[in-house]
C-alpha positions as CSV (number, residue, x, y, z in Angstrom):
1,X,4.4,-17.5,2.3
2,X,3.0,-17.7,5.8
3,X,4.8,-14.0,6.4
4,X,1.9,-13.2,3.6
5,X,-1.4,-14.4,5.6
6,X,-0.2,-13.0,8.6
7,X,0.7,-9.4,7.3
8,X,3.1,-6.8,8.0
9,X,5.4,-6.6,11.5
10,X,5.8,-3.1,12.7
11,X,9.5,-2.9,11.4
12,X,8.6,-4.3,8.1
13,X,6.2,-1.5,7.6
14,X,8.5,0.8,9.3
15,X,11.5,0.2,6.4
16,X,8.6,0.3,3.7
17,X,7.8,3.6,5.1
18,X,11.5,4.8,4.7
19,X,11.7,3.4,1.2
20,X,8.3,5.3,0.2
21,X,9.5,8.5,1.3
22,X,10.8,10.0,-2.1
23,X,8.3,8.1,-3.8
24,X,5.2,10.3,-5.6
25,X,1.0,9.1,-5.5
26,X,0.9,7.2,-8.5
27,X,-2.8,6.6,-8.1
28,X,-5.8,9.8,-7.0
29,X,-8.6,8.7,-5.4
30,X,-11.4,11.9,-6.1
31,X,-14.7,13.0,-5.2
32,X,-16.5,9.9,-6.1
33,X,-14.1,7.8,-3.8
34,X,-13.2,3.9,-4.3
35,X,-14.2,3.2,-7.8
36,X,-13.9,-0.1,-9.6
37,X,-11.3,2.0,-12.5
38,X,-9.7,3.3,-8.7
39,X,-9.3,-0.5,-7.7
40,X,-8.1,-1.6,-11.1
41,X,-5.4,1.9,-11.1
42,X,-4.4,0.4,-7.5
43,X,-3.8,-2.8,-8.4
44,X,-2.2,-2.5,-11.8
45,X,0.8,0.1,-10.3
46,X,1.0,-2.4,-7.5
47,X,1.9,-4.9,-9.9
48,X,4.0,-2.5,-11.5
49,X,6.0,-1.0,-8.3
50,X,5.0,-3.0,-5.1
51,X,5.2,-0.3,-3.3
52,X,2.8,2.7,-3.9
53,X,1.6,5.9,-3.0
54,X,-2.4,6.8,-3.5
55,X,-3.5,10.5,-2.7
56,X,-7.2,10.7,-1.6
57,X,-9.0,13.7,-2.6
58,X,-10.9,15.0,0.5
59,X,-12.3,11.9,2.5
60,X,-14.9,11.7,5.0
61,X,-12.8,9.2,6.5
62,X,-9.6,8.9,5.3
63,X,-8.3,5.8,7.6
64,X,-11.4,4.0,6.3
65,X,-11.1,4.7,2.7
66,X,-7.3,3.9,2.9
67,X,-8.1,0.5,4.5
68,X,-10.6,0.1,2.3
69,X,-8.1,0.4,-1.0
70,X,-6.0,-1.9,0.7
71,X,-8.8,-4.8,0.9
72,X,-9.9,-4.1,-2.4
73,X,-6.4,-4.4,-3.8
74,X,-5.1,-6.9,-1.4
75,X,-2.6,-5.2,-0.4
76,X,-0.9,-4.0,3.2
77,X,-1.8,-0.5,4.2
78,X,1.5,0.4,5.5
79,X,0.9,4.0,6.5
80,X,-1.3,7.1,6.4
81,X,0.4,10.4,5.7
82,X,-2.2,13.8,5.5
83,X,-4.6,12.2,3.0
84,X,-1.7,9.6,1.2
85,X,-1.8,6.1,2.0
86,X,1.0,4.2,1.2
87,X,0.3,0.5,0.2
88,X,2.4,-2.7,-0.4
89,X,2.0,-5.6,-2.3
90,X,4.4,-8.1,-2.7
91,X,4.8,-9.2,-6.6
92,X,3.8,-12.7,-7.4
93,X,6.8,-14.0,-9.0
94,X,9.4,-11.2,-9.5
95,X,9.6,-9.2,-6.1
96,X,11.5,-6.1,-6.3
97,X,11.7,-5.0,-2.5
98,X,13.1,-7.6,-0.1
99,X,11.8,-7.5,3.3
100,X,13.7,-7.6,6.7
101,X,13.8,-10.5,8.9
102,X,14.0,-10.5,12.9
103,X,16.6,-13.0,13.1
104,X,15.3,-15.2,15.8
105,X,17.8,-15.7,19.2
């Protein structure tokens, strides 16, 4: 559970990255940007897949708005693409993606 507080290690979100790449944006961010029915979307397919795609319509700031979804969520913002950030969020009590470990020498 500690993994959890401290976040993501670069390879971590590295082979979340690789998994992601066939993957479609589940969730659209549009015009009117982080809504609360954005943050509920967000947080429902997390739930649902643990690993998402969410394609932003046109931001201002895209790495702000994507870090922004991912603190609204609580979720990991794993990577930005163009205007798709890819988020991750491990399921309470039935994870679905297992993440590597550095095995320690």
């Amino acid at each position: 559970m500690s993994e959890e507080k401290e976040g993501l290690k670069g390879f971590q979100r590295r082979y979340l990255r690789g998994l992601a790449h066939n993957l479609d944006p589940v969730v659209q961010v549009g015009q009117n940007g982080i809504t609360p029915a954005v943050i509920t979307a967000v947080k429902t397919a997390l739930l649902d897949h643990e690993l998402i795609k969410v394609k932003m319509e046109q931001p201002l700031d895209k790495k702000k708005m994507a870090a922004g979804l991912a603190t609204s969520s609580g979720a990991e913002l794993c990577g930005l693409v163009g205007h798709v950030a890819l988020l991750y969020k491990r399921h309470p009590k039935e994870p679905k993606i297992v993440l590597p470990k550095k095995s320690k020498k």
